[in-house]
TORDREN-725497 format. One record per atom (N, C-alpha, C): y, x negated, z; residue in three letters. Coordinates in Angstrom, 1 decimal. Each point is the difference from the previous one (the first is absolute). Layout:
SEPA      py      px      pz  res
SEPA       Y       X       Z  ALA
...
//
This chain:
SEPA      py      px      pz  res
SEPA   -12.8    12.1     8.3  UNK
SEPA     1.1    -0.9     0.3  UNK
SEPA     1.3     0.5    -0.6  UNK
SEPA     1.4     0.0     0.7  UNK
SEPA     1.1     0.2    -0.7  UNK
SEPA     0.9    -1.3    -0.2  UNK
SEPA     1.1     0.6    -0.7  UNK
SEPA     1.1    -1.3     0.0  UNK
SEPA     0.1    -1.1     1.0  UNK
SEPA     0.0    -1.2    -0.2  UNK
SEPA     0.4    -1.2     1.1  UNK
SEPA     1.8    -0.2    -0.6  UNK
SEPA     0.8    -0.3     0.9  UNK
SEPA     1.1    -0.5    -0.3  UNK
SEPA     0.7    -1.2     0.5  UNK
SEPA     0.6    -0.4    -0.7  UNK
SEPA     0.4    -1.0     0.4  UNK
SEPA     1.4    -0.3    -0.5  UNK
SEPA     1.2    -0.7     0.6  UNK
SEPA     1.2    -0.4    -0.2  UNK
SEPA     0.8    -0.8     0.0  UNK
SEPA     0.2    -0.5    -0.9  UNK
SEPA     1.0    -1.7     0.2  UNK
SEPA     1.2     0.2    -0.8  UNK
SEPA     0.9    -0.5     0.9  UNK
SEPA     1.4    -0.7    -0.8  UNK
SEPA     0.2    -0.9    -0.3  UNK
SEPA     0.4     0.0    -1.4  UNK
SEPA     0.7    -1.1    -0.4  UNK
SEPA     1.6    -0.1    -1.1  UNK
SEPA     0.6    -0.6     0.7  UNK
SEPA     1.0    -0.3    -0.4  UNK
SEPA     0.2    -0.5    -1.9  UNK
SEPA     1.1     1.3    -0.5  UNK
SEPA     0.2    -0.3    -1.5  UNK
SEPA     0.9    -1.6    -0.1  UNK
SEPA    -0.6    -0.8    -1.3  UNK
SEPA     0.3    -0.9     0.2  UNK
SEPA     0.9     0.0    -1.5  UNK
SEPA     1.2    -1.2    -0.3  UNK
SEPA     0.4     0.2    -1.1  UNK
SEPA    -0.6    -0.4    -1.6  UNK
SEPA    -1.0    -0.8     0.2  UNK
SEPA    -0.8    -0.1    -1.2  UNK
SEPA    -1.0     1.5    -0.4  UNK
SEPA     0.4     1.3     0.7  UNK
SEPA    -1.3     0.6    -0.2  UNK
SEPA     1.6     0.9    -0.7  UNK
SEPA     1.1    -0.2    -0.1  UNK
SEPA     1.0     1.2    -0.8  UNK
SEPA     0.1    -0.1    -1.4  UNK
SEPA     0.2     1.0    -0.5  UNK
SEPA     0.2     0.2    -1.4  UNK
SEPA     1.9    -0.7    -0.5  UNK
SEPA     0.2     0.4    -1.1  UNK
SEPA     1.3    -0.1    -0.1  UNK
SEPA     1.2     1.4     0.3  UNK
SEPA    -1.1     0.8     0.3  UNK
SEPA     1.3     1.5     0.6  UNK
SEPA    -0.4     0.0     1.6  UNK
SEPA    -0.3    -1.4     0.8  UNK
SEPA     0.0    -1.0     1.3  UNK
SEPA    -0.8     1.8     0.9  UNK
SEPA    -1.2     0.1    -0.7  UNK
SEPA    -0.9     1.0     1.0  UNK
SEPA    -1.2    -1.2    -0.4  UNK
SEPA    -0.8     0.6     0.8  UNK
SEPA    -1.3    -1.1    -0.3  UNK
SEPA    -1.1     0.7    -1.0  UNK
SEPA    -0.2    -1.0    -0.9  UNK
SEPA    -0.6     0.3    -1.3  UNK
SEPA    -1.5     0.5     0.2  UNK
SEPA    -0.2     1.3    -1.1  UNK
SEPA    -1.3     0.7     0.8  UNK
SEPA    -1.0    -1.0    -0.3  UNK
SEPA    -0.4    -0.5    -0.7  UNK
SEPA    -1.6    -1.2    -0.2  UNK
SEPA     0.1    -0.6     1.9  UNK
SEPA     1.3     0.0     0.4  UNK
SEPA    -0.6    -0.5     1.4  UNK
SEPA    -0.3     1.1     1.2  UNK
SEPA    -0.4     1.3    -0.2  UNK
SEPA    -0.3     0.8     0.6  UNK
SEPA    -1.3    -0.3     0.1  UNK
SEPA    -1.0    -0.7    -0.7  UNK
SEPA    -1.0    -0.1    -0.3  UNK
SEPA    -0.9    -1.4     0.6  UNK
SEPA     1.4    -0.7     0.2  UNK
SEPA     0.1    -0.9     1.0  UNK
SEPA    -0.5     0.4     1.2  UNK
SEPA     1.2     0.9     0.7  UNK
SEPA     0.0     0.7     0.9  UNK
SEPA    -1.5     0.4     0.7  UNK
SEPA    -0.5     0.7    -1.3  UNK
SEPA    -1.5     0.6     0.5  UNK
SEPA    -0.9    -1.3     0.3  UNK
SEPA     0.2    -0.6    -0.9  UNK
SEPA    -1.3    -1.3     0.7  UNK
SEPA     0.7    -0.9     1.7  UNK
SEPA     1.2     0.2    -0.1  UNK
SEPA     0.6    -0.3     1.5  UNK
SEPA    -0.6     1.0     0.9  UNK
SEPA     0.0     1.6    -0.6  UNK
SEPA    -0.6     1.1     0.9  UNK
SEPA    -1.7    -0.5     0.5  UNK
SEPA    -0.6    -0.3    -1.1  UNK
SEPA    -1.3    -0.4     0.3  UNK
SEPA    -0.5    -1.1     0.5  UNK
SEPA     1.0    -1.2    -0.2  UNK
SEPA    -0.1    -1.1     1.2  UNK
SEPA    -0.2     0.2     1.5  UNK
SEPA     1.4     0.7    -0.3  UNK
SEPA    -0.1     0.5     1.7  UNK
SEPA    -1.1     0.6     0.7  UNK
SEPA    -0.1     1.1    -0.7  UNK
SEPA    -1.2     1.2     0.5  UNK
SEPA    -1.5    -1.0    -0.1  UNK
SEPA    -0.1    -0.2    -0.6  UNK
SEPA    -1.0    -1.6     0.2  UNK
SEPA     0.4    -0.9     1.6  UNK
SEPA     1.0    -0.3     0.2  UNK
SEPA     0.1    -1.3     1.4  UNK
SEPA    -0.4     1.5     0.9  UNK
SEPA     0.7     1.1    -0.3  UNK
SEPA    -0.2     1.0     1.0  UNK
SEPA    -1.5     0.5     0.6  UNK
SEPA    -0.5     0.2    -1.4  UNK
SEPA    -1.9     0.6    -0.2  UNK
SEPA    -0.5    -1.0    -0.9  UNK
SEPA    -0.2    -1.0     1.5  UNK
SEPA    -0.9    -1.1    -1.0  UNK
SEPA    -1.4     0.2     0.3  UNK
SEPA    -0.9    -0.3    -1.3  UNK
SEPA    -1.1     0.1    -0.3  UNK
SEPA    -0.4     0.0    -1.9  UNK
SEPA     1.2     0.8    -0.2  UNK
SEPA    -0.4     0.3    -1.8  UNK
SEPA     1.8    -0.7    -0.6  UNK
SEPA     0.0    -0.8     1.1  UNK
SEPA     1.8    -0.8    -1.1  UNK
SEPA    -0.8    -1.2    -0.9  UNK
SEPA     1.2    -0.2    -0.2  UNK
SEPA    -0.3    -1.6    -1.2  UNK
SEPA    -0.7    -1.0     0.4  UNK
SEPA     0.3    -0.5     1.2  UNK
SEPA    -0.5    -0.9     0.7  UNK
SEPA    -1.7     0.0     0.0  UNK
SEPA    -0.8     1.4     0.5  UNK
SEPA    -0.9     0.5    -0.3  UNK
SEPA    -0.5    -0.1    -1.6  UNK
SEPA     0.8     0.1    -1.2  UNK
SEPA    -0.9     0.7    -0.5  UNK
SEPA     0.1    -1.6    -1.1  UNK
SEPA     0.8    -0.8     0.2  UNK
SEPA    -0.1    -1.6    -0.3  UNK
SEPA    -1.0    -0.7     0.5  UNK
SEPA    -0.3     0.3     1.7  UNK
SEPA    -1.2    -0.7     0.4  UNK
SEPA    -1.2     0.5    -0.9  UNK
SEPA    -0.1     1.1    -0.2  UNK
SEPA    -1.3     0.6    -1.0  UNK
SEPA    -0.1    -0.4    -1.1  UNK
SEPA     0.6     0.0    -0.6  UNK
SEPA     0.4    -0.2    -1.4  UNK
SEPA     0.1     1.0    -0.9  UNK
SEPA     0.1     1.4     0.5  UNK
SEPA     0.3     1.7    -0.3  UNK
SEPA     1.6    -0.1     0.1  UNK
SEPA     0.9     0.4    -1.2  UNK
SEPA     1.2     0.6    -0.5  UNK
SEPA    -0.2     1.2     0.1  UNK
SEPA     1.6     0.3     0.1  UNK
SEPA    -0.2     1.7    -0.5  UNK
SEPA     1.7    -0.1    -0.5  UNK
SEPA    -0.3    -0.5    -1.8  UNK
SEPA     1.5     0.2    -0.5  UNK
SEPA     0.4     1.6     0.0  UNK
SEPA     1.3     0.3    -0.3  UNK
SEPA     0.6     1.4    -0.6  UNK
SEPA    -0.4    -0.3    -1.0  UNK
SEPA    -0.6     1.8     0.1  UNK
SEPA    -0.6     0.7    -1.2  UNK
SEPA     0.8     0.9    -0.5  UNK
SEPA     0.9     1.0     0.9  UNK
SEPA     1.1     0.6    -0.3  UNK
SEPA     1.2     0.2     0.6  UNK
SEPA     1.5     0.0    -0.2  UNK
SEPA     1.0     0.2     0.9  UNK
SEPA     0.9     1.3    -0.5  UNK
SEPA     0.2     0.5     1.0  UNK
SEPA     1.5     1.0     0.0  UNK
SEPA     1.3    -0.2     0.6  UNK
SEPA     0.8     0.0    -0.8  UNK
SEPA     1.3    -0.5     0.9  UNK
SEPA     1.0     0.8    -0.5  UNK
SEPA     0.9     1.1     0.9  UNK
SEPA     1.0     1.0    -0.2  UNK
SEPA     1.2    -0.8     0.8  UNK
SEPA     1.0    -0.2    -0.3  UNK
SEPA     1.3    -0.5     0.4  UNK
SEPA     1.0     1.4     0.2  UNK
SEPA     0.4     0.2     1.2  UNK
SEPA     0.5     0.9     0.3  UNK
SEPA     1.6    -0.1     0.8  UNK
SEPA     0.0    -1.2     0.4  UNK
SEPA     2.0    -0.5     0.3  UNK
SEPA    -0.2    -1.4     0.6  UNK
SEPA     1.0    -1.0    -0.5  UNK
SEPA     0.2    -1.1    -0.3  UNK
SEPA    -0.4    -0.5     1.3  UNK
SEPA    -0.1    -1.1    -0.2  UNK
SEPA    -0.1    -1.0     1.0  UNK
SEPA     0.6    -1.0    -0.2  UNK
SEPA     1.0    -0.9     0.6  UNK
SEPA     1.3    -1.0    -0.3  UNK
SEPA     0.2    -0.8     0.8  UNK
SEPA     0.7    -0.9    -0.1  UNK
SEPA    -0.3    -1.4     0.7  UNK
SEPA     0.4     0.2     1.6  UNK
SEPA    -0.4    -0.9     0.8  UNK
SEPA    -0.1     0.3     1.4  UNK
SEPA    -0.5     1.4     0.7  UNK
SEPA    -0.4     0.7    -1.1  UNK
SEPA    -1.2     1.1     0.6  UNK
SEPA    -1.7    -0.2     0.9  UNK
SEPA    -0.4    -0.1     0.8  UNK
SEPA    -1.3     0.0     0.1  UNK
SEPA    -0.8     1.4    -0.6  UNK
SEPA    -0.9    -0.6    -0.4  UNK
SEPA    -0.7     1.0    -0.8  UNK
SEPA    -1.5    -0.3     1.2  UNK
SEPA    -0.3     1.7     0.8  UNK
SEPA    -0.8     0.0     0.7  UNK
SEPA    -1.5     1.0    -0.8  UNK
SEPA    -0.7    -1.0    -0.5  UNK
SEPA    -1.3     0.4    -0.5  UNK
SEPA    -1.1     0.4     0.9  UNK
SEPA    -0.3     1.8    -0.3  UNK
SEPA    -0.6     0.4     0.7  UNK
SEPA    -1.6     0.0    -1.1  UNK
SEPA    -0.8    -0.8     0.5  UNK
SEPA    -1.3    -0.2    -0.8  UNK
SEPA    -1.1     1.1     0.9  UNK
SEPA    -0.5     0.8    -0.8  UNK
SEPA    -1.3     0.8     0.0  UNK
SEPA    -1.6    -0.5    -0.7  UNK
SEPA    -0.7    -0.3     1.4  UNK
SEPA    -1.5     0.4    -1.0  UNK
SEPA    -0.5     1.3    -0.5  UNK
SEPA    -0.4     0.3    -1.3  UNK
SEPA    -0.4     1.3    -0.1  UNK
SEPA    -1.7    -0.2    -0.5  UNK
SEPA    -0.3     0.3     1.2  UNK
SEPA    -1.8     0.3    -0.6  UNK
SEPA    -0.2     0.4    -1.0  UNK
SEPA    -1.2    -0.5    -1.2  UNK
SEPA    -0.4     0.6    -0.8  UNK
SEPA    -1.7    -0.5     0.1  UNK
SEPA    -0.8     0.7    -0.9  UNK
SEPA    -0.9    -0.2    -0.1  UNK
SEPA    -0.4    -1.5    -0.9  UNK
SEPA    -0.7    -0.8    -0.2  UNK
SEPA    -0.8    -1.0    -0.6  UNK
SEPA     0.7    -1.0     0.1  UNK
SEPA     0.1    -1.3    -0.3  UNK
SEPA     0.5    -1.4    -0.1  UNK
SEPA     1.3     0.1    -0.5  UNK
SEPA     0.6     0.3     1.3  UNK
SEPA     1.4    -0.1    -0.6  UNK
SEPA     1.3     0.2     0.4  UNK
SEPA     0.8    -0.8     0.6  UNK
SEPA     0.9     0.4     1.2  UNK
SEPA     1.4     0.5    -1.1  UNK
SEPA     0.2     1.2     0.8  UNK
SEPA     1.3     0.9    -0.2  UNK
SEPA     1.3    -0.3     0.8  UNK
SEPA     0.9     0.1    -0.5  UNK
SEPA     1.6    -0.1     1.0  UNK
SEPA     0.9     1.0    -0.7  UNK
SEPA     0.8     0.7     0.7  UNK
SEPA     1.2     0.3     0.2  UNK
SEPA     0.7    -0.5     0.6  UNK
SEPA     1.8     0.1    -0.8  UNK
SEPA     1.0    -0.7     0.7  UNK
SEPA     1.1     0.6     0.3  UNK
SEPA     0.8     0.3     0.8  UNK
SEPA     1.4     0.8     0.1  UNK
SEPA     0.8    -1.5     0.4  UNK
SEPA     1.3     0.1    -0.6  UNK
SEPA     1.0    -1.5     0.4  UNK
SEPA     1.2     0.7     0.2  UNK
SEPA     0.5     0.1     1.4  UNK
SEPA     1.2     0.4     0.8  UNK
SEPA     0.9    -1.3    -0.6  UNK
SEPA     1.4     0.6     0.5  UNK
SEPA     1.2    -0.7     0.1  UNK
SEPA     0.1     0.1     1.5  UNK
SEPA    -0.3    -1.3     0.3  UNK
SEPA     0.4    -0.2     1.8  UNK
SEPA     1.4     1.0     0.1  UNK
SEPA     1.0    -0.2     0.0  UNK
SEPA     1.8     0.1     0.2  UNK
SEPA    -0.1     1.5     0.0  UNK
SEPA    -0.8     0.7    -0.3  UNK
SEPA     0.3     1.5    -0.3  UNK
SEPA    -1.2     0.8    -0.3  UNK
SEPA    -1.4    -0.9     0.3  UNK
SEPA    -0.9     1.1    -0.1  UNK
SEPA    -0.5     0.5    -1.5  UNK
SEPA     0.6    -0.5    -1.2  UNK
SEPA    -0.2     0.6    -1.2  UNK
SEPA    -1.1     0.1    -0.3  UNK
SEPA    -0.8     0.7    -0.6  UNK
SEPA    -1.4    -0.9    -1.0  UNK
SEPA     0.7     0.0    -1.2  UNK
SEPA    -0.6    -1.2    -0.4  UNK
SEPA     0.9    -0.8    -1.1  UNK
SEPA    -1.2    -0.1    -1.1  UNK
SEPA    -1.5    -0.1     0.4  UNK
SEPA    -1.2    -0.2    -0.7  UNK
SEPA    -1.0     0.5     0.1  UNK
SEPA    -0.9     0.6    -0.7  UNK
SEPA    -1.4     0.2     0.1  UNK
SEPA    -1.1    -0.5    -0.9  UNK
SEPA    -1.2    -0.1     0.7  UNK
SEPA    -0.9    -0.7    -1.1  UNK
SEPA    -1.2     0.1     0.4  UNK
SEPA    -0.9    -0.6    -0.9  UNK
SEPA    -1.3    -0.1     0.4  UNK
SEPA    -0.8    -1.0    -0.8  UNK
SEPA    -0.6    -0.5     0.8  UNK
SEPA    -1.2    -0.9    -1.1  UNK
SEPA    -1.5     0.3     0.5  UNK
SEPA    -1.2    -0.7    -1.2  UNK
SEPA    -1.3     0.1     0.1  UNK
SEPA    -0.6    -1.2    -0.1  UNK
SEPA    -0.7    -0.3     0.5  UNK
SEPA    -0.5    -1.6     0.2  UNK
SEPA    -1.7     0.2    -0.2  UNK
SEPA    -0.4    -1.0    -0.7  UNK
SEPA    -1.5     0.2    -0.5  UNK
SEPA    -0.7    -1.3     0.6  UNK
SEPA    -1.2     0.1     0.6  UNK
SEPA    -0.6    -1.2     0.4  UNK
SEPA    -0.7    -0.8    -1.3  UNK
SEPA     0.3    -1.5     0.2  UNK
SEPA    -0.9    -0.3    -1.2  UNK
SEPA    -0.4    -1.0     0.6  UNK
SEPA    -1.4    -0.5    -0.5  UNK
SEPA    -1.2    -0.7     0.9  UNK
SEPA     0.3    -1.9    -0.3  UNK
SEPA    -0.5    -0.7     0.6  UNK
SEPA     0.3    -1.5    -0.5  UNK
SEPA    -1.0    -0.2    -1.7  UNK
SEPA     0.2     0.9    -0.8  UNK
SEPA    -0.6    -0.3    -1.3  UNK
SEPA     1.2     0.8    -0.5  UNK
SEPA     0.8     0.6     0.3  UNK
SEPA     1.2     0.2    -0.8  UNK
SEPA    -0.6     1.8    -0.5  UNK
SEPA    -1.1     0.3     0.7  UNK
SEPA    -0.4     1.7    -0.4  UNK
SEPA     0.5     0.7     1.0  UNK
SEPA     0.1     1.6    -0.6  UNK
SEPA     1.1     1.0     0.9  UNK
SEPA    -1.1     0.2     1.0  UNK
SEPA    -0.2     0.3     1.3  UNK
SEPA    -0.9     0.4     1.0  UNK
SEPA    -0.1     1.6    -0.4  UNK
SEPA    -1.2     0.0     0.1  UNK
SEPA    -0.1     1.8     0.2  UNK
SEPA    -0.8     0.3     1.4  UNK
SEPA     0.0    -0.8     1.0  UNK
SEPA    -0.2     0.3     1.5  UNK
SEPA     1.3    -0.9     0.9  UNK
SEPA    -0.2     0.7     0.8  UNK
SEPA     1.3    -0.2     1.0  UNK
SEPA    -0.4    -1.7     0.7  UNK
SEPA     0.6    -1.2     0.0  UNK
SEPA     0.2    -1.3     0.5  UNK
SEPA    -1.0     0.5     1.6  UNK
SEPA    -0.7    -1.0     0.5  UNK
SEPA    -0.7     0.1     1.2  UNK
SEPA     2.0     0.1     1.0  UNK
SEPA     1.0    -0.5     0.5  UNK
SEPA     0.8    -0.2     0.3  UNK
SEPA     0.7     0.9    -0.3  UNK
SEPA     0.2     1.1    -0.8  UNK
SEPA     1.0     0.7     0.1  UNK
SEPA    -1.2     1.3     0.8  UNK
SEPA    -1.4    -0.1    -0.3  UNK
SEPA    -0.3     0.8     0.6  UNK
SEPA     0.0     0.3     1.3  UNK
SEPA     0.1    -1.3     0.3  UNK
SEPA     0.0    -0.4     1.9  UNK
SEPA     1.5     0.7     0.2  UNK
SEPA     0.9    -0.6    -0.4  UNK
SEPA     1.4     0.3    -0.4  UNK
SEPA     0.3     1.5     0.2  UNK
SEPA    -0.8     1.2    -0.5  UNK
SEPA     0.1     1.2    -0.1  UNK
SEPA    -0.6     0.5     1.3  UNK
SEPA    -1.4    -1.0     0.4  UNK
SEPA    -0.2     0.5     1.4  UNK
SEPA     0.4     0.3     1.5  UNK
SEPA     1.3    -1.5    -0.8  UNK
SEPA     0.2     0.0     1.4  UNK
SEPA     1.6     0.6     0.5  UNK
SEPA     0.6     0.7    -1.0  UNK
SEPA     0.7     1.1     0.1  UNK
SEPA     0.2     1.3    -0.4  UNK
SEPA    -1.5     0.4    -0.1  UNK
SEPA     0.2     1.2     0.2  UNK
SEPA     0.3     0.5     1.5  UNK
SEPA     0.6     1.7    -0.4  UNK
SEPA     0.7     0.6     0.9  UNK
SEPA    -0.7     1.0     0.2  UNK
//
């Protein structure tokens, strides 16, 4: 299986600005779970909605986030969300975040998400639903 992508915009808003009026990095991070919303309504089977009916989480286990040029008010910031396959219980993302107005990348990142069972233990086999999930896009 390779990358799935997915893309949404959303409009910078003014509670997400710092005081030098760019938008403050802790909300890039925002951003990414906006990226993963989406890519969820897009490739539903392993989104939230899914993994609530189960009672299977999968909090962040790890993030990366590089800031690379500003994002400022009345910017849309167009989040380009990547699945990245990996092996065992555990969904991977990459992120790139354009500046609509000029095409910039403004962001990069990545997170790791771990499944954990309705007893609050880490899964060490892959959720029956994300497996389905994996089957039914491969390429």
């Amino acid at each position: 299986m390779k990358e799935i992508e997915d893309i949404v915009r959303i409009p910078v808003k003014f509670s997400e600005m710092d005081p030098m009026a760019r938008v403050w990095h802790g909300n890039y991070v925002k951003y990414f779970e906006d990226g993963r919303e989406s890519f969820g309504r897009h490739y539903p089977g392993c989104d939230y909605e899914v993994m609530m009916q189960t009672g299977i989480t999968a909090p962040i286990y790890e993030i990366h986030v590089k800031c690379l040029k500003p994002l400022e008010m009345n910017d849309v910031a167009v989040i380009h969300t990547f699945y990245v396959p990996k092996r065992g219980a555990r969904l991977d993302y990459r992120y790139e975040i354009y500046r609509e107005r000029d095409g910039e990348l403004c962001c990069t990142g990545s997170t790791t998400q771990l499944f954990i069972d309705r007893n609050g233990e880490q899964m060490l086999e892959r959720p029956y639903f994300y497996e389905d999930w994996l089957n039914s896009h491969k390429q």
